[in-house]
C-alpha positions in Angstrom: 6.6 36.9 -26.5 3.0 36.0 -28.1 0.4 36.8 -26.5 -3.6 35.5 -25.8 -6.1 38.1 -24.6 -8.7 36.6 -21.9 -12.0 37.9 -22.2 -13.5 38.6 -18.6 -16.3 41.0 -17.6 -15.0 42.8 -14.8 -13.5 46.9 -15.2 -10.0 47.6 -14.1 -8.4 44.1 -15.0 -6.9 42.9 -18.4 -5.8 39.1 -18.2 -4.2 37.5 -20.8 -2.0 34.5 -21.3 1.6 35.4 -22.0 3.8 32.2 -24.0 7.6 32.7 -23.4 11.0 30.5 -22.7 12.9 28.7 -19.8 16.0 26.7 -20.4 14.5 26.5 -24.0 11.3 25.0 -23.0 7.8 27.4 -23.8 6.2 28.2 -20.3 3.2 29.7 -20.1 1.8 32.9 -17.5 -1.4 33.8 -16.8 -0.9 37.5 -16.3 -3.7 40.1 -14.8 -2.8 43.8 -14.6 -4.9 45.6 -12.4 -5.7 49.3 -12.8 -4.5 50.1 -9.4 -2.6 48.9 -6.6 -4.5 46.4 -4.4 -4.6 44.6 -1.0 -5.2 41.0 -2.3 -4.4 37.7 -0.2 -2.4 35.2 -1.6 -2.3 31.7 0.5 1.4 31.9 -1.0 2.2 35.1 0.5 -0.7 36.2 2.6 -1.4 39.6 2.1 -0.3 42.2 -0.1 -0.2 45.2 -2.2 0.1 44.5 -5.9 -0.3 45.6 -8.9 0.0 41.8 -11.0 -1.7 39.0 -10.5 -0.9 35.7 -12.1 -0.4 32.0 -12.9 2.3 30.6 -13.8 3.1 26.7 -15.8 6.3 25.2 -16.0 6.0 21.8 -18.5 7.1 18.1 -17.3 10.5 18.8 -18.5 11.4 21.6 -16.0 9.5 19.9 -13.1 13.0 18.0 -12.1 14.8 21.3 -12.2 11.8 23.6 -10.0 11.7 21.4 -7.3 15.5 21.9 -6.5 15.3 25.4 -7.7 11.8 26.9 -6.7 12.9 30.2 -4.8 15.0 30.8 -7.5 12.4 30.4 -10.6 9.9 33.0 -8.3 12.2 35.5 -8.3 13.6 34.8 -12.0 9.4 35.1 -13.5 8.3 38.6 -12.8 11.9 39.7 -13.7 11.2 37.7 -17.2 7.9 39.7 -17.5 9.7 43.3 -16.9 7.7 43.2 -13.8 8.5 44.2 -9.5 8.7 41.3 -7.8 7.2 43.3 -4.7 4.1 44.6 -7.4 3.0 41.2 -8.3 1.8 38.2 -6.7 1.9 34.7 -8.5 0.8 30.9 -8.2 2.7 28.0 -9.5 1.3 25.3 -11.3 1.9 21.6 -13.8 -1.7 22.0 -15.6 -1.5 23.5 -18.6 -2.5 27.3 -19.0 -4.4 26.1 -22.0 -6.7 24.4 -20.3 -7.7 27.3 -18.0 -11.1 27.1 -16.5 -13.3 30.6 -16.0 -16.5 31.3 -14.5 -18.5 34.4 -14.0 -21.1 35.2 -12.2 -23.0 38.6 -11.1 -26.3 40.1 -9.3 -27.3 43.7 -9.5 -24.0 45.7 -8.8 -22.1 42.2 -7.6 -20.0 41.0 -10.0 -17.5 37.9 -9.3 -14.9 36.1 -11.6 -12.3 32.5 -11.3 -9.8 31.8 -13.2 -8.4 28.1 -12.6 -6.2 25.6 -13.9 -6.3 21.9 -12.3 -4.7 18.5 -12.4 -5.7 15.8 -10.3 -4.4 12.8 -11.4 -1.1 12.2 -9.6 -2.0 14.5 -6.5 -5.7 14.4 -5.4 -5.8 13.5 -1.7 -9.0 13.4 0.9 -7.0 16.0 3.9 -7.3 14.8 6.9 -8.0 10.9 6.4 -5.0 10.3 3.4 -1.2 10.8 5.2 1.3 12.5 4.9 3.6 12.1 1.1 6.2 13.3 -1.0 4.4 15.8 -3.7 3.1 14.9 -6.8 2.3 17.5 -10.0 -0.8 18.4 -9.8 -3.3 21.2 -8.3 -5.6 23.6 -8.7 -5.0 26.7 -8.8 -7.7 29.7 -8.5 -8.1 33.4 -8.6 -10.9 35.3 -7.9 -11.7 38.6 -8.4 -14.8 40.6 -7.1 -15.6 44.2 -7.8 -16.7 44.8 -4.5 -14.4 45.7 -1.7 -13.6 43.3 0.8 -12.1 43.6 4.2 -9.7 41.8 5.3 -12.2 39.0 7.2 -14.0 39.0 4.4 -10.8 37.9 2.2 -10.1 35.1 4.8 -13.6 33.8 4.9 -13.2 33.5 0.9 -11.0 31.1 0.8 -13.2 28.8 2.8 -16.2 29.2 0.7 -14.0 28.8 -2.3 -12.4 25.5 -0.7 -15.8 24.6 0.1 -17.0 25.1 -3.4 -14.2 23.2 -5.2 -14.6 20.2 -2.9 -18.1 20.2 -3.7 -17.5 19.9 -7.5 -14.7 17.4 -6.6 -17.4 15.2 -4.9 -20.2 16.1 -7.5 -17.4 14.7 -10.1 -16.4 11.6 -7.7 -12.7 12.7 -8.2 -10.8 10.3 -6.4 -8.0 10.4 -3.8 -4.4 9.2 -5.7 -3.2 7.6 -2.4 -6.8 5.5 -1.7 -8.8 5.2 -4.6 -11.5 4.2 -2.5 -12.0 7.7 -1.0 -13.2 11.2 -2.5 -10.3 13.5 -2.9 -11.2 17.1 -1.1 -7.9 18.6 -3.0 -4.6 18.1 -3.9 -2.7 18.9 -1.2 -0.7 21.8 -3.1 -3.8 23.8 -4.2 -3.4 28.0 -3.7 -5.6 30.8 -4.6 -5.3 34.8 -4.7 -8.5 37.2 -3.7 -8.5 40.2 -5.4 -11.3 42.7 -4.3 -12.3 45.4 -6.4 -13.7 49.0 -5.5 -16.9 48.6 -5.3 -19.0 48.7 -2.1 -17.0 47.5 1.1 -18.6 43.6 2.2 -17.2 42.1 5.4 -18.8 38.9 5.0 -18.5 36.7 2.3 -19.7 33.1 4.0 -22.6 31.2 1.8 -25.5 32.6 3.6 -24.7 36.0 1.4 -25.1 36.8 -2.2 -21.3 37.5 -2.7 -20.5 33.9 -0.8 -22.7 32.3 -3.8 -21.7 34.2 -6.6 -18.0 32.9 -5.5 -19.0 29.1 -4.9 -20.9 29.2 -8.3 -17.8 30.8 -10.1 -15.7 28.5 -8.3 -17.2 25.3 -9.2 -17.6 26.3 -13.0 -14.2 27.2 -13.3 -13.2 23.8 -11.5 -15.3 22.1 -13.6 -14.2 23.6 -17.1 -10.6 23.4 -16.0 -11.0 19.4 -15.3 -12.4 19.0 -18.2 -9.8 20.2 -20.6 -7.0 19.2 -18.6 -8.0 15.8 -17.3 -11.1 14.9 -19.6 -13.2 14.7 -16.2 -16.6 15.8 -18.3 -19.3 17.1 -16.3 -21.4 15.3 -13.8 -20.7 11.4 -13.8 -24.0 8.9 -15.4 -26.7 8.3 -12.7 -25.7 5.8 -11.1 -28.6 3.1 -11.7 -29.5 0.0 -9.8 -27.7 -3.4 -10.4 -30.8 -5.5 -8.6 -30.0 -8.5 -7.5 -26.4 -9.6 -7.6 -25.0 -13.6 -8.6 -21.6 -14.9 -7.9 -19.4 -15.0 -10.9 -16.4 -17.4 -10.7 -13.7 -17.5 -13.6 -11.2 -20.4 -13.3 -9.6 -23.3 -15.5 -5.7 -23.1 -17.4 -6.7 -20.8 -20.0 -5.8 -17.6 -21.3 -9.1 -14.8 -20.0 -9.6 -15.1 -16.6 -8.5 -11.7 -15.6 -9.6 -10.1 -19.0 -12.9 -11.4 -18.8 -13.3 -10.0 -15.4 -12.3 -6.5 -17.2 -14.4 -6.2 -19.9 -17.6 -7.1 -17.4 -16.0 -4.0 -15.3 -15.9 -2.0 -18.6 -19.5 -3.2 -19.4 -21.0 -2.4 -16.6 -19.2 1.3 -16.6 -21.4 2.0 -19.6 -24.5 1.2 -17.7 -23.0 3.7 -14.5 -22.1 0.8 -12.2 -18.9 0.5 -10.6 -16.7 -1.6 -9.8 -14.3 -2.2 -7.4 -10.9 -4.7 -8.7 -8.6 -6.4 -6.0 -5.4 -8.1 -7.2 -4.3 -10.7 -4.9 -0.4 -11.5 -5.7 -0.1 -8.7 -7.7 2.0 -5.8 -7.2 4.0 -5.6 -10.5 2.3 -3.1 -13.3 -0.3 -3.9 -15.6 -2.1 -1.8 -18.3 -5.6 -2.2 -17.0 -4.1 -0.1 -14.0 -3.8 3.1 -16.6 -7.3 1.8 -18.4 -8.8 2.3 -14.8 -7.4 6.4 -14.8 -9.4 6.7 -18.0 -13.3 5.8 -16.7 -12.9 7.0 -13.1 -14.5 6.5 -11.1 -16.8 3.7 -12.2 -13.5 1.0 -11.6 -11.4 1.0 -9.0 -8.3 -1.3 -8.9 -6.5 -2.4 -5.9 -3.1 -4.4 -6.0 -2.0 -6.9 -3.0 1.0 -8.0 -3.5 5.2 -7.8 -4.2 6.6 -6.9 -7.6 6.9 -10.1 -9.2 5.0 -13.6 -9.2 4.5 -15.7 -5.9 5.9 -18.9 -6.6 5.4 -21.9 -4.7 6.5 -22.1 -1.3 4.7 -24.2 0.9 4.5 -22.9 3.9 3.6 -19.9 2.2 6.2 -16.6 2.4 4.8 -14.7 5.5 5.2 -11.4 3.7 2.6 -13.2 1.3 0.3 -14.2 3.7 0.1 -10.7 4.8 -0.7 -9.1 2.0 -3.2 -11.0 1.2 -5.3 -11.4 4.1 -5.0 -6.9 4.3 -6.1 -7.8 0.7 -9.1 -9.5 1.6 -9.6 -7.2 4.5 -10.0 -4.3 2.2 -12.3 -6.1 -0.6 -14.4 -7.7 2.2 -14.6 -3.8 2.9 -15.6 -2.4 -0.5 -18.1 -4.9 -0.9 -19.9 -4.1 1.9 -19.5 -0.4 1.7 -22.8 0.2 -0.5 -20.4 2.2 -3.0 -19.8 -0.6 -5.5 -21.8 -2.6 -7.0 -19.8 -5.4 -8.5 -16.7 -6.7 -6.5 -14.0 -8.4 -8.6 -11.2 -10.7 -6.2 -8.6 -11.3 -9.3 -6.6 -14.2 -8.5 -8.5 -15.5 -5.4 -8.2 -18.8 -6.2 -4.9 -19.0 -6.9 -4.1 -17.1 -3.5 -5.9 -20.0 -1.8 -4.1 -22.6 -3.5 -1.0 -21.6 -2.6 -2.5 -21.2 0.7 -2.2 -17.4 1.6 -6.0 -17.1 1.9 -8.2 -20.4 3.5 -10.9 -21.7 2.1 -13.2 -20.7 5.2 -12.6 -17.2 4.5 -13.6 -17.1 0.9 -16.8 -19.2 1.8 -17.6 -16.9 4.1 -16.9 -13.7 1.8 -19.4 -15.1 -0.5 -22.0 -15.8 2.1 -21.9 -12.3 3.1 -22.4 -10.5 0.0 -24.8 -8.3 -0.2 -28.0 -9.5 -2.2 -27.7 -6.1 -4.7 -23.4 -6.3 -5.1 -21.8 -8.7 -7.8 -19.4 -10.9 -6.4 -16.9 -12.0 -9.2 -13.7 -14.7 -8.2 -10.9 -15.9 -11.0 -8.2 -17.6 -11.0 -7.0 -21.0 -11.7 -8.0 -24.0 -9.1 -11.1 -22.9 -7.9 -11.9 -25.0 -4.9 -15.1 -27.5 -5.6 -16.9 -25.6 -2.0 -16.2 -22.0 -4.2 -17.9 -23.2 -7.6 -21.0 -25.0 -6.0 -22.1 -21.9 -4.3 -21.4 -20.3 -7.5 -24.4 -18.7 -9.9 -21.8 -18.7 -13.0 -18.9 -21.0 -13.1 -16.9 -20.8 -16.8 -13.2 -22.4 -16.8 -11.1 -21.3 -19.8 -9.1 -24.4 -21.2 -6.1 -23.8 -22.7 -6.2 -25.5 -26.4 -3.5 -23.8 -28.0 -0.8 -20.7 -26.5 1.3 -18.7 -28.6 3.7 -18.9 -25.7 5.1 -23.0 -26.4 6.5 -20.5 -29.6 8.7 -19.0 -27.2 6.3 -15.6 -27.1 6.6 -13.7 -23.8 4.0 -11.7 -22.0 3.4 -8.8 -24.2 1.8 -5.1 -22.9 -1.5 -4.0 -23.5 -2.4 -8.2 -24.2 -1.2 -10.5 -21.5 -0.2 -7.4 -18.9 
């Protein structure tokens, strides 16, 4: 099995990265042999004597295959490592070991390191406001070590300051919640850590108000950070968020091809500058490739979908499925556009929703009276009622001239969806 040696700068641990096989895929193990037996606390296990500490990552193509058979791959690793499943004490994890994060931090005698790994992208959640799912891939995944002895309180209370700590640099980062965009994830619902005390002097407390507690948050929130970085290309703090000034209304409308695009690349503008933007699709529900664009510049856009799979076609009297959606749909960009968080507020499709009469004309008058003087409010869609485009600051309508699709060319992705 090859091996890669982790450099850390605490006495009585060697870590290194071990690179073996499962059902002829490489899987990777985070692996920390400590000197002598210790009482660490796992939030896998809770507490326990070992001797190992480690990580463990299982690639995409075994994640099928874990789920059915989890118990049975936790006993199968530390046999695969030559290693006493009752002398070791591992985590579980989808984020590469190659993209560990470490930090390392230390005062006087004081001397604290994390090691963490983390994906976000499928599994971030905000606990307590986000409800209960099925889980995703994705968490984060930290050990600490300290070369101080802890009691047992003291372990306990280090996993809050560490949860406190990650959060933080979740919010510093605006990671967002995978469930509700709209909402700062806190975690990912299937995050676990391991404390491992050293020998050092014996602390009891280990809350923020003491030396130890902020040697652990600042190791914590560097190792975040770093591991983010390489596994989800979340780089550092986000651009200052600077000041729009005084917002116009924006409507895009006529038979032509850009409506929706051109409403995208103002989003993508505006990103550069550290505005952000928040996208609702009204009779969308069916996947387009600005909905993976969006993953790539979190969290300056944010794109919302309200609708079924498929095209609404006319039905007059409207579906009342369709209705439904779309008035929740206006509901929740009426919301973002008040919240204070966004500064332009794109309602893709709008105009088509009212013409085929899931949204009345009242209530999109009235949206655009109550926009806020500093938010961009931008509507598209074909058939932009005459009341929407003379309150308008900006009206453009796209004529269609020529379409490649009289040739018989279909909707292709990454173009037209």
């Amino acid at each position: 099995m090859k091996e890669r040696k982790i450099e850390i700068g605490l006495k009585g641990v060697e870590a290194k990265v071990i690179y073996h096989q499962l059902k002829g895929f490489e899987v990777k193990t985070l692996l920390l042999l400590l000197d002598r037996a210790r009482r660490v606390l796992s939030t896998m296990e809770g507490f326990k004597e070992v001797r190992f500490v480690g990580n463990h990552y299982d690639p995409p193509e075994l994640w099928d295959y874990l789920h059915q058979h989890f118990e049975e791959h936790r006993s199968w690793l530390p046999q695969a490592l030559g290693l006493l499943p009752e002398e070791s004490a591992f985590l579980f994890t989808g984020a590469d070991m190659d993209n560990l994060g470490v930090g390392e931090q230390s005062f006087e005698e004081l001397k604290v390191c994390c090691l963490a790994t983390a994906g976000v992208r499928s599994n971030a959640l905000r606990a307590g406001v986000d409800k209960a799912s099925s889980q995703s891939p994705g968490t984060i995944n930290l050990i600490l070590l300290t070369s101080v002895a802890l009691t047992d309180g003291a372990m306990a209370r280090a996993v809050i300051t560490a949860t406190e700590a990650k959060t933080s640099i979740l919010q510093d980062l605006d990671v967002r919640s995978s469930y509700n965009p709209r909402l700062q994830a806190t975690g990912t619902g299937t995050d676990n850590l391991i404390i491992v005390p050293g020998s050092g002097p014996l602390l009891s407390y280990t809350g923020g108000h003491a030396k130890i507690g902020e040697l652990l948050g600042v190791t914590v929130r560097k190792a975040v950070a770093e591991a983010l970085a390489k596994q989800e290309g979340i780089e550092g703090k986000p651009a200052e968020r600077k000041a729009l000034g005084k917002g116009y209304v924006q409507v895009y409308t006529g038979n032509g091809k850009g409506k929706t695009t051109a409403a995208l690349g103002l989003a993508l503008r505006a990103a550069g500058h550290g505005l952000k933007t928040y996208i609702g699709q009204f009779m969308k529900g069916q996947h387009y490739s600005e909905l993976e664009a969006a993953k790539q510049v979190k969290p300056y856009i944010t794109i919302e979908q309200y609708g079924r799979p498929g095209w609404v076609h006319v039905h007059k009297p409207p579906k009342e499925e369709d209705v439904r959606l779309a008035q929740e749909g206006l509901r929740k960009a009426r919301e973002a556009m008040l919240s204070g968080e966004y500064d332009i507020t794109v309602l893709d499709e709008i105009n088509t929703a009212h013409y085929f009469e899931l949204i009345s004309l009242e209530d999109m008058l009235e949206l655009i009276r109550s926009k806020p003087e500093n938010v961009e409010l931008v509507l598209t869609g074909r058939f932009a009622p005459p009341e929407v485009t003379d309150l308008a600051d900006l009206v453009t309508e796209m004529r269609e001239i020529k379409h490649y699709y009289q040739k018989g060319v279909k909707a292709r992705d990454g173009i037209e969806r």
